[in-house]
C-alpha positions, -999 to +999 in steps of 0.1 A: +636+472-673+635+458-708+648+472-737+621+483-753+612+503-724+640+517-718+639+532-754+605+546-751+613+560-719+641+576-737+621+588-767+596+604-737+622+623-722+634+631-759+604+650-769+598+669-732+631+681-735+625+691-774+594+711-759+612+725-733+644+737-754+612+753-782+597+770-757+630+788-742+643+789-774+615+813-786+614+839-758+637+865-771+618+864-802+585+869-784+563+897-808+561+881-842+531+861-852+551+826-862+571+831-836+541+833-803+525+806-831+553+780-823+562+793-789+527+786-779+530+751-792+562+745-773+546+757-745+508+733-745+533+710-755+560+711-720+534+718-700+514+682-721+547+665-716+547+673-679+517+665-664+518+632-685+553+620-667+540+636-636+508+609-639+526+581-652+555+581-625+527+590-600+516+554-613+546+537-596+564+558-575+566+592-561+574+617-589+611+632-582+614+616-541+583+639-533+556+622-514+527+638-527+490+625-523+476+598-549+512+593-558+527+557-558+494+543-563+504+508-573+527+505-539+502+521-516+467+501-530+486+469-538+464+446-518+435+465-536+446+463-571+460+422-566+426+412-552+410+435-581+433+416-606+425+377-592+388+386-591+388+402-627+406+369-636+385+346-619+349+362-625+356+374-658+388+365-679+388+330-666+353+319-652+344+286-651+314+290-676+337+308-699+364+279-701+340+252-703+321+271-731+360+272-748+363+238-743+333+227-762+346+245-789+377+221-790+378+191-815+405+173-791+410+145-814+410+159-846+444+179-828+459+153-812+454+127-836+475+139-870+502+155-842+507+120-826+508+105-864+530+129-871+553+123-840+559+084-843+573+087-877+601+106-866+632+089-854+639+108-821+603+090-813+608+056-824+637+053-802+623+071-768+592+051-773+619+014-781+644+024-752+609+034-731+596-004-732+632-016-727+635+006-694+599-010-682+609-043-693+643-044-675+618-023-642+597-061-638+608-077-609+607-114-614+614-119-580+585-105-569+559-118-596+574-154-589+544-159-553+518-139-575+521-165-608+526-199-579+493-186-562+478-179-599+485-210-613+477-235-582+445-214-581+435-223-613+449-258-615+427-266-581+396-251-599+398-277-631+373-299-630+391-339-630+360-354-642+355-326-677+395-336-681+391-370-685+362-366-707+385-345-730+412-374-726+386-399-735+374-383-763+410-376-775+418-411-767+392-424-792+395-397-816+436-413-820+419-451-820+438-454-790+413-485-785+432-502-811+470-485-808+466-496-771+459-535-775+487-539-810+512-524-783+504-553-764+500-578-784+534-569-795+547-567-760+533-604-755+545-613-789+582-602-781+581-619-744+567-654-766+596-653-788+625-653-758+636-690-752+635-692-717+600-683-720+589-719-729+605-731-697+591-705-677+554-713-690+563-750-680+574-744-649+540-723-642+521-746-657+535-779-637+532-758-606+499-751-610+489-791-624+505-803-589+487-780-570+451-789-585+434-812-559+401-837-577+397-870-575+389-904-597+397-900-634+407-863-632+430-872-611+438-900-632+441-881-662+464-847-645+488-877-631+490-890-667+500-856-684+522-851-655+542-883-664+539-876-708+549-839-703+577-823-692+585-787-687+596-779-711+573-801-740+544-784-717+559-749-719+558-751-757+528-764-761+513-732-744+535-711-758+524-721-795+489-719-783+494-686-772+512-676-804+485-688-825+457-666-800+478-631-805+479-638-841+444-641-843+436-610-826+459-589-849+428-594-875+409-568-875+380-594-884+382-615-855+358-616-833+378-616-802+398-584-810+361-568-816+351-581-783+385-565-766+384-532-783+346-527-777+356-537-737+387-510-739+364-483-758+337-488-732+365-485-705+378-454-721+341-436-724+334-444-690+362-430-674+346-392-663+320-414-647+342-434-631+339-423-594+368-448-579+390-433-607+375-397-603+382-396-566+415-412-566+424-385-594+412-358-573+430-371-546+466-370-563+455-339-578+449-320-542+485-335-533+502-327-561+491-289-552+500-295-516+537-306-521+540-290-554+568-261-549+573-241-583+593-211-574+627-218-591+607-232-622+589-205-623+612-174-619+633-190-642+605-192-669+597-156-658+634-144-665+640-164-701+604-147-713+622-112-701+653-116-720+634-133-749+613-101-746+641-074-746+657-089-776+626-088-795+621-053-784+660-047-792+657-060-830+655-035-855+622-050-869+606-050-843+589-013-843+578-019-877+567-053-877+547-053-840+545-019-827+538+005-856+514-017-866+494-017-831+500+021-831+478+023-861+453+004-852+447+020-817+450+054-840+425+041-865+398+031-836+404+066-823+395+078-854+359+061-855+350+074-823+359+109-818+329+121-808+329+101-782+362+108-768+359+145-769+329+142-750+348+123-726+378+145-726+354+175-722+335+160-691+366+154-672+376+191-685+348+200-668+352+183-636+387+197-636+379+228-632+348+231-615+364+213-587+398+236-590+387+266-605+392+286-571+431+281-575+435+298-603+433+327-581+444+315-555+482+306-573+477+340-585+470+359-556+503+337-543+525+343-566+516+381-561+521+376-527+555+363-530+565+396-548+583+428-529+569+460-533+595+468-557+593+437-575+559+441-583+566+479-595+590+465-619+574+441-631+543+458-647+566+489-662+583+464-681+551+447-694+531+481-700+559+510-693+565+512-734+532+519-738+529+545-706+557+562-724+545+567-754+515+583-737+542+611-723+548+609-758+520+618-771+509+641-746+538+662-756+532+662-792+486+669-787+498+698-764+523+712-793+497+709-818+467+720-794+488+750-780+494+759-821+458+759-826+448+779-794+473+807-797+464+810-835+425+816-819+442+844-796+461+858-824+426+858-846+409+875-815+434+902-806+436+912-850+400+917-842 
């Protein structure tokens, strides 16, 4: 029993024994006006005092140990007064129609939005919500998102399209005069190979292979013996290695007419290369085996586990909250903002699904809970929620019946003078 209570239980038994003491007190001064005034008020006010403990007692249990009819009443018509209570709550206190009508009332956002503003300036906040995305960060398993990014990736590299890519590289090609980057590279190369001496010999050697090994007759034939016997390999050799010479320093003009010619060929090479179908399908081709033998996994979880620890020390420095994620918090706040209407609509509809598909178990927890609870328990229970209040009905039952029995035995006094 709570405190409270217990001191208006006391107070109760306070003022019945105050009656009761008035009353006897007054009997061997029985005769005098005042004195049958104020004994009759002790008296409406004992017998008051009475039969108000006698029916709040009768209440909860049998008054004095005596089993009396209509006594007890919460023990003996519990199942009556629980299924009274859980329908009265159901039907009435918390119908559906009544909590949905609450609930349009609600401006959801305009509650939850300056609390949650409120909340992530604080401290303790900043660091539950900083060691929060640590705790999911560390949570990832790289292990298992390793398959997952392999079939992602060789899914999307299959589905690129060779013949777009090589019109990008084209395009990018020209766009970087690759044209012209690609032929100085090798005219340099050529340039660089001229310049070596053993590359005179080597051109003669070539070149007197290839004079023995032409086959014509009369003066031709005349003429190739001729060189064959002025020349040697080597005089032959630098002949066509000057005459080379002088041909790659002619096409690094960008006047001459043979560089045009060559860089016109290599652009028209280069633009034609998505339409290229040899090239396309040969591309294609290395592309499908590439995916076939290409095995990723080590490359990959590795990748996966630097971007985790890169992550958790970005998360970890002291910047971060306000530099990234304060920021983002706003914004998602200020979007909110624009469109609260809409959300407490939202919120409001699944309010009202909520409860129209559980409303029946808000009595039936109750009616549980109830259930769960002894006799006893029960009895208990609501005298400490409403006994203070019972009591002070003793209470004032005592103190109406002293005032009432004052009045009534004035009226008899009035009537007998009479």
């Amino acid at each position: 029993m709570s405190t409270k209570t217990k001191e208006s239980k006391k107070i109760a038994t306070y003022s019945l024994m105050l009656m009761g003491a008035g009353f006897i007190a007054t009997i061997p001064f029985q005769g005098s006006f005042w004195v049958d005034l104020v004994q009759g008020g002790f008296e409406a006010g004992l017998v008051g005092g009475l039969a108000d403990w006698f029916a709040v007692t009768a209440l909860f249990r049998h008054p004095l140990g005596l089993r009396i009819p209509h006594t007890a009443l919460l023990p003996n018509n519990r199942q009556r007064v629980t299924n009274a209570l859980v329908k009265m709550l159901k039907n009435d206190w918390l119908s559906k129609e009544s909590i949905q009508e609450k609930v349009k009332k609600v401006q959801f956002t305009n509650m939850l939005i300056p609390l949650v503003e409120k909340e992530i300036q604080k401290s303790a906040f900043r660091k539950g919500l900083i060691e929060l995305l640590q705790q999911l960060i560390r949570t990832i398993d790289v292990e298992k998102m390793t398959p997952f990014v392999k079939n992602q990736l060789k899914s999307n590299l299959s589905k690129i399209e060779m013949s777009k890519l090589l019109g990008l590289i084209s395009s990018q090609l020209l766009n970087e005069q690759f044209d012209k980057k690609a032929l100085d590279f090798l005219l340099k190369k050529a340039e660089n190979w001229l310049s070596k001496e053993q590359t005179s010999h080597q051109l003669g050697t070539v070149s007197m292979n290839i004079l023995g090994k032409i086959e014509v007759e009369g003066i031709l034939q005349f003429a190739l013996k001729s060189i064959q016997s002025i020349l040697n390999e080597e005089k032959l050799g630098n002949i066509i290695k000057n005459l080379l010479l002088s041909v790659l320093n002619s096409l690094k003009h960008e006047e001459d007419p043979n560089r045009k010619a060559l860089i016109q060929y290599i652009q028209k090479e280069i633009q034609g290369m998505n339409d290229n179908r040899e090239l396309l399908e040969g591309v294609e081709k290395w592309k499908a085996q590439f995916l076939d033998n290409w095995e990723p996994d080590q490359t990959i979880k590795e990748s996966l586990q630097q971007i985790q620890l890169s992550v958790l020390e970005l998360v970890e420095d002291e910047t971060f909250i306000d530099t990234y994620l304060m920021p983002l918090i706003n914004h998602i706040l200020d979007n909110l903002k624009g469109r609260n209407d809409q959300i407490d609509e939202w919120i409001r509809k699944q309010i009202a699904v909520l409860v129209e598909k559980n409303h029946s178990q808000i009595g039936d927890l109750v009616q549980e809970n109830l259930d769960k609870l002894d006799n006893e328990t029960l009895t208990k229970m609501v005298e400490n929620n409403v006994g203070k209040d019972l009591q002070w009905i003793r209470v004032n039952g005592a103190v109406c019946g002293f005032i009432i029995g004052i009045f009534l035995t004035g009226i008899q006094a009035l009537f007998r003078m009479v």
